[in-house]
C-alpha positions in Angstrom: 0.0 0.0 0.0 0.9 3.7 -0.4 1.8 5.9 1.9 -1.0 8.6 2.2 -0.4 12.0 1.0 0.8 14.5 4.0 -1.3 17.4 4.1 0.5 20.6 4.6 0.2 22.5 7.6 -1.7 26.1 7.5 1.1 28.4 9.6 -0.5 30.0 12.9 -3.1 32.9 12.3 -2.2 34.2 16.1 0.4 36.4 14.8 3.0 37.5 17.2 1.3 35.3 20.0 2.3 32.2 18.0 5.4 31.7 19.8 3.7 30.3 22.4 3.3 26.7 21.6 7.6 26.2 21.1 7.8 27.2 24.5 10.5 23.9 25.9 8.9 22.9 29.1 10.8 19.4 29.7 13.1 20.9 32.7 9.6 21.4 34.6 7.4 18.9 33.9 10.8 16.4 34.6 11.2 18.5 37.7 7.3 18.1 38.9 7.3 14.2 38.4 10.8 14.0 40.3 8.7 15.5 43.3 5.5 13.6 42.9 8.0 10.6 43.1 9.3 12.3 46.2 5.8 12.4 47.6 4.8 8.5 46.9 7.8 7.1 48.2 8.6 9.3 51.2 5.0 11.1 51.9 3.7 14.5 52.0 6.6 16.8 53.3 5.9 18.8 56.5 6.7 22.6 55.0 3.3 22.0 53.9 1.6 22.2 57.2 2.6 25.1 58.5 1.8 28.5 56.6 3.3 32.1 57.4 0.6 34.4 56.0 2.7 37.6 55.5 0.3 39.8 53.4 -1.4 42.6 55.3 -4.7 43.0 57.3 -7.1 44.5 54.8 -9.7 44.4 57.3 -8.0 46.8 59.7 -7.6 49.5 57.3 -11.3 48.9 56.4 -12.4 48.8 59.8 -14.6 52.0 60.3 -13.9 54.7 63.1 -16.4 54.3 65.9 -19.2 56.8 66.0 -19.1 59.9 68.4 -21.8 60.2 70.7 -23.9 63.0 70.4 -23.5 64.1 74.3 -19.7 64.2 73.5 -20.6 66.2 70.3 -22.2 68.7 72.2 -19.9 69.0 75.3 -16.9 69.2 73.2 -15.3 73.2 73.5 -15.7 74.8 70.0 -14.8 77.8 71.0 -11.7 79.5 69.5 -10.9 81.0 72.7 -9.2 79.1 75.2 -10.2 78.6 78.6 -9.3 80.2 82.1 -6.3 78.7 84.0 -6.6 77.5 87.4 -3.1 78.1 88.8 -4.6 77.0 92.5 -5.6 73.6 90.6 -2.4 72.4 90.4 -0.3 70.3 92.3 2.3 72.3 94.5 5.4 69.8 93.5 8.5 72.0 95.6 8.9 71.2 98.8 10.0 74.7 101.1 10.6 76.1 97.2 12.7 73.4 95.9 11.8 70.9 93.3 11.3 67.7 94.7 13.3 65.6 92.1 16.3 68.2 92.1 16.5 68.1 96.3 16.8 64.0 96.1 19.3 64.5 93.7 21.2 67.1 95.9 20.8 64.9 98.6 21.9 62.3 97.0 25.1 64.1 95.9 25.8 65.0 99.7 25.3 61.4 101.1 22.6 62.8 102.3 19.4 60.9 102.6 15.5 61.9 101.9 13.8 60.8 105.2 10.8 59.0 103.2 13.0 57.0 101.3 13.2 53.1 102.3 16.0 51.5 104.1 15.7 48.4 102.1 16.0 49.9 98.6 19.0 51.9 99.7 20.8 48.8 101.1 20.1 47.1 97.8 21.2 50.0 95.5 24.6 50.2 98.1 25.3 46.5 98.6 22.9 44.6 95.9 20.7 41.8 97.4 20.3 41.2 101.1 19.3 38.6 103.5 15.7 39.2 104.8 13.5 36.9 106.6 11.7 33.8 104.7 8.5 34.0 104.4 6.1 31.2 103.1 4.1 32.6 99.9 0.9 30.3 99.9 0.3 30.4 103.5 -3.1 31.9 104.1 -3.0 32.9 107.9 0.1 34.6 107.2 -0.1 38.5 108.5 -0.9 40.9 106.3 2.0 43.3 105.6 1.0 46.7 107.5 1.7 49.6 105.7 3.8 52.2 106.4 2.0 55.4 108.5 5.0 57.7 106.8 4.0 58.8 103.5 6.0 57.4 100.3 6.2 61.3 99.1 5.7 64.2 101.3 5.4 67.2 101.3 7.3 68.4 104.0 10.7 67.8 105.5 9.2 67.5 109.0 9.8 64.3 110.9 6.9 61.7 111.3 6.7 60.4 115.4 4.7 58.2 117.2 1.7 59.0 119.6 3.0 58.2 123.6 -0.3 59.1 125.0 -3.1 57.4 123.9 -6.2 59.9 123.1 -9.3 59.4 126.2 -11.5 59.3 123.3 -10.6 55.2 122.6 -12.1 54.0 126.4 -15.5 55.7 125.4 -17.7 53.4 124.0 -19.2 53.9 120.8 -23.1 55.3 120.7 -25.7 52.3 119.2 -27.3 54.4 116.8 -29.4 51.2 115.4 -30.7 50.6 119.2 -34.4 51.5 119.2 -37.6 50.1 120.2 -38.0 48.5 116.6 -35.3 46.7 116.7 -34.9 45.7 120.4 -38.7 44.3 120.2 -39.0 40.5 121.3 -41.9 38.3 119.9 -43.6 36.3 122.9 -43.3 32.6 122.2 -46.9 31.5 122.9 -48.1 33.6 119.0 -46.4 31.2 117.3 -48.3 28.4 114.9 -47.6 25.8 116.9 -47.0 27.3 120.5 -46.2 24.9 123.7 -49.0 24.8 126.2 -47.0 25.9 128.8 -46.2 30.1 126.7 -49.8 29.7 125.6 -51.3 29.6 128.8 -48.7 32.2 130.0 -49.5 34.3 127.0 -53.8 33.9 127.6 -53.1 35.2 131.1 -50.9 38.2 130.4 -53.4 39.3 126.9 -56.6 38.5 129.6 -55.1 40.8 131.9 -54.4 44.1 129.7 -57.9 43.5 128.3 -59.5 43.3 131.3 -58.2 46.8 133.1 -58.6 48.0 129.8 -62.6 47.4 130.0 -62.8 48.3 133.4 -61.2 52.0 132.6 -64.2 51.7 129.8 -66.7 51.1 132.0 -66.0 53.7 134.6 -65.3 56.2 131.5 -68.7 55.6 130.7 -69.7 56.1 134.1 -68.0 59.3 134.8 -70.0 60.9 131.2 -73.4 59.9 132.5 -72.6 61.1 136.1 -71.8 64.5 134.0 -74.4 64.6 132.2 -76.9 64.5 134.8 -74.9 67.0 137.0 -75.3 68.9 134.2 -78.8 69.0 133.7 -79.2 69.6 137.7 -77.0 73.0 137.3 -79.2 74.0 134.2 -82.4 73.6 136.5 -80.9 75.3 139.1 -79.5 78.2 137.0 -83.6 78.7 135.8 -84.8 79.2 139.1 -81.9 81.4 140.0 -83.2 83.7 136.9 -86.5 83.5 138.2 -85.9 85.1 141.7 -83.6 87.4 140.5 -86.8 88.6 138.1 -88.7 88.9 141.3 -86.3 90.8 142.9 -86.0 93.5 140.2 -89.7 94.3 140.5 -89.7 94.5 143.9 -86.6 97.1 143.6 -88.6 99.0 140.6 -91.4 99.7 143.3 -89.0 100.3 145.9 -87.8 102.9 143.8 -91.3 104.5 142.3 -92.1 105.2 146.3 -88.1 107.2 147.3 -89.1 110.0 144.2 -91.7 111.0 146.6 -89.8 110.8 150.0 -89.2 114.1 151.8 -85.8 113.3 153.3 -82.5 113.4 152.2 -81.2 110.5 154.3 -81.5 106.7 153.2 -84.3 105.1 155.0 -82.7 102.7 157.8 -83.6 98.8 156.8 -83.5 96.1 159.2 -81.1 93.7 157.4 -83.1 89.9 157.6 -82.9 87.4 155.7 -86.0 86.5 153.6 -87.1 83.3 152.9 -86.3 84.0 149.1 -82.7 84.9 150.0 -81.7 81.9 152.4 -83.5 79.7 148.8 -81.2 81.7 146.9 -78.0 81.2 149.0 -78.5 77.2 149.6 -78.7 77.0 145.6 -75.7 78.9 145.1 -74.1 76.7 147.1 -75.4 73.6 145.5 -74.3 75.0 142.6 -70.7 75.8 143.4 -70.7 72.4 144.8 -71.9 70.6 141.6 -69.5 72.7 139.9 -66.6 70.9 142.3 -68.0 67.6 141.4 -68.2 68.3 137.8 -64.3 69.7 137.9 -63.2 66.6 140.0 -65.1 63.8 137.2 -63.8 65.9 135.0 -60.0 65.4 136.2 -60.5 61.6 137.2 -62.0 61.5 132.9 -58.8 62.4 131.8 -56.6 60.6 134.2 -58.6 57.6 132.7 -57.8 58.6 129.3 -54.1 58.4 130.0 -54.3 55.3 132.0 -51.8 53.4 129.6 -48.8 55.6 130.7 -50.1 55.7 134.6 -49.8 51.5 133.7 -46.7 51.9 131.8 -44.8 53.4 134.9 -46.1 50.8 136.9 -44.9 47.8 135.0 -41.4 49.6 134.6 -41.3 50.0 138.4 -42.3 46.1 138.7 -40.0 45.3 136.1 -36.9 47.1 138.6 -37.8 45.2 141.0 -38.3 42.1 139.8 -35.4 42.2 137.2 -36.4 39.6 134.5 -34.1 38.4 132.4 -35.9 36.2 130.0 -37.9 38.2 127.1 -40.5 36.0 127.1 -41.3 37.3 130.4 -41.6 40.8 129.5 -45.0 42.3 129.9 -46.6 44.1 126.9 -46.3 47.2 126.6 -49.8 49.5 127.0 -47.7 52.9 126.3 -49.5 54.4 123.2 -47.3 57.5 122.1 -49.3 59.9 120.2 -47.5 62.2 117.7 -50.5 64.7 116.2 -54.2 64.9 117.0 -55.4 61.4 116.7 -54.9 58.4 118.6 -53.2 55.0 117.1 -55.1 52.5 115.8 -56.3 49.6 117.9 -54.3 46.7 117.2 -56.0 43.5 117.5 -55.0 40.7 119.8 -52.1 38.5 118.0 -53.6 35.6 119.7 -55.2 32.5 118.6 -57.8 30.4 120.5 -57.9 26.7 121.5 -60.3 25.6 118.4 -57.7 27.9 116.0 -54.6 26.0 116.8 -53.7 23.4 114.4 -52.0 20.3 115.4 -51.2 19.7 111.6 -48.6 22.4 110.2 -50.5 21.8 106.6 -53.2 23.1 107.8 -51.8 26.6 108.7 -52.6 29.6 106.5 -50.7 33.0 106.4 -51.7 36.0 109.0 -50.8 39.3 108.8 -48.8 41.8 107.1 -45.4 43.2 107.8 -46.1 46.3 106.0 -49.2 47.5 108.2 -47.2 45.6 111.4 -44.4 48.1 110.8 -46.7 51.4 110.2 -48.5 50.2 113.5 -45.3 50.2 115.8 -44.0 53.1 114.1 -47.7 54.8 115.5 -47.7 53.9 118.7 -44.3 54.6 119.2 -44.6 58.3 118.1 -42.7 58.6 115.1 -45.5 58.7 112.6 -48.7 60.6 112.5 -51.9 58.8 112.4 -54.5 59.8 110.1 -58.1 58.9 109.6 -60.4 59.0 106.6 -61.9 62.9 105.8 -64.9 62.8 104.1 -65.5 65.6 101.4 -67.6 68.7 102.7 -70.0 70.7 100.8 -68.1 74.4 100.5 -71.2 76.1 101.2 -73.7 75.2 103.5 -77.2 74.6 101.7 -79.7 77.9 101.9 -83.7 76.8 102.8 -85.7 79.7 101.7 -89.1 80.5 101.4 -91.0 81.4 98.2 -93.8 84.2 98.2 -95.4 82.4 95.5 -98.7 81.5 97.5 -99.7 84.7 98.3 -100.6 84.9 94.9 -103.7 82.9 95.8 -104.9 84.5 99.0 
């Protein structure tokens, strides 16, 4: 068979950018297969693990500056004219006129040494290290290093000493501001839920007896008003008839006197001075009266005694309690002393006490009493530090006008 014609080749229509494909390449494709050879045989090498990335942080130079706040915008000084020097704000650095860094070094220069300057760093800057005393570093209870009373800088070449005499002022002892009434008050144990018999009992008997002097200053409060009440209405009769003879008395003196225009003699007529029957009525009333009056005064003074029984009580269980000198707080009576700060009176508290069928023998069964909040305005009421108040109910302005209208007249 033939050989088959060869075709000619068309020449490269790239123009200059033919060179291209003779380019000789052997060298690194030889070069490349000698390392993937490397890499089959001995394995990946361990340059390749490790990268040192030495191109710069774009992002930092991107990063944009934070935003000023609009407080700082408005505070800043944009005035072109500066401001006002304070030469008393700054720090007085001379010591008697000198600078304080050129009298160390004139010290210094002398031999000399600044009287606040430690012994320890001068040994060391004389002699290098020294010997001090071994100390262990993870100890806990070790002591705690105290610091030195002379200042590290003064301002004043004076010399520091110690006190000899201690001050009078240490043996007093300090005042208890927190020491009050409020604080120092002690909770009786029979008010708990689940009391013993023995501080319930004890607790009845001391609740049964404030109530019960209480009721009986009640009841004879109530006594004393009706007793005055009634003396009162006596000395209202009493006062009527006294108008009435008194009446009787001025018409007497009015004809008396109609009979002297006519009388001849210049002289008062004599009068034989005795007492009538009208005036010895007149004198035994006044006397009643002035007696009534007494009683009415004294009921009055024993009313208000009543009234401020508590503190009469109070000074009597403080006078027991001298004596007696309790120590337990348990045993401590209640208090009946009811300071009032303004015009009203404290609110009634009601007895913190439960009954016989109210105690529970079953702590599951117990439901939440009171409330601290009114607890704490109560004690601060009755023991005169706040005001109390009571409900004011709104008052017409003016006082309602009742008039009569003419209208009817019209029909007469």
């Amino acid at each position: 068979m033939s050989e088959p014609a060869k075709t000619r080749k068309q020449p490269s229509r790239k123009g200059k950018k033919a060179w291209r494909k003779n380019v000789d390449i052997e060298d690194l494709e030889t070069k490349l297969q000698e390392v993937r050879d490397e890499e089959i045989i001995k394995g990946p090498s361990p340059q390749d693990d490790f990268v040192i990335d030495e191109t710069p942080n774009i992002s930092l130079k991107e990063h944009k500056a934070s935003r000023k706040l609009k407080t700082h915008e408005i505070l800043t000084n944009k005035s072109k004219v500066p401001a006002l020097i304070n030469h008393r704000a700054k720090k007085n650095e001379t010591v008697q006129g000198v600078k304080k860094t050129e009298m160390l070094r004139l010290l210094k220069l002398r031999g000399g040494k600044y009287k606040d300057e430690s012994k320890t760093m001068a040994r060391i800057e004389q002699d290098g290290l020294i010997n001090g005393d071994s100390e262990d570093l993870w100890d806990d209870d070790s002591s705690i290093k105290q610091k030195s009373k002379i200042p590290d800088y003064g301002t004043s070449t004076a010399e520091v000493t110690k006190a000899t005499v201690v001050p009078p002022t240490l043996r007093v002892k300090p005042i208890q501001i927190t020491k009050n009434d409020l604080t120092e008050k002690s909770v009786h144990a029979g008010k708990s839920y689940n009391p013993s018999l023995e501080s319930w009992k004890e607790l009845i008997n001391q609740e049964y007896g404030v109530e019960y002097k209480r009721e009986l200053t009640r009841q004879s409060m109530e006594d004393h008003r009706l007793k005055i009440q009634e003396l009162m209405v006596i000395l209202n009769d009493n006062m009527l008839s006294d108008d009435s003879d008194e009446e009787e008395e001025r018409e007497a003196d009015t004809n008396d006197g109609g009979e002297k225009d006519y009388s001849l003699s210049i002289n008062k007529p004599t009068k034989i001075k005795i007492k009538t029957k009208t005036k010895r009525n007149k004198q035994a009333k006044h006397r009643e009266r002035v007696k009534l009056e007494q009683e009415i005064k004294g009921l009055r003074k024993q009313l208000k005694d009543l009234s401020n029984l508590d503190e009469i009580l109070q000074k009597q269980q403080e006078e027991e309690a001298e004596t007696k000198s309790r120590t337990k707080p348990s045993e401590k009576p209640r208090s009946l002393k009811r300071n009032k700060l303004h015009k009203y009176t404290p609110v009634e508290t009601p007895l913190e006490l439960k009954l016989s069928d109210e105690l529970t023998s079953n702590l599951k069964n117990l439901k939440p009493e009171g409330n601290l909040f009114y607890d704490q305005m109560l004690n601060l009421q009755s023991s005169g530090k706040i005001e109390s108040r009571v409900p004011v109910h709104k008052k017409r302005k003016y006082a309602k006008k009742v008039t009569e209208k003419w209208t009817y007249k019209d029909f007469k």
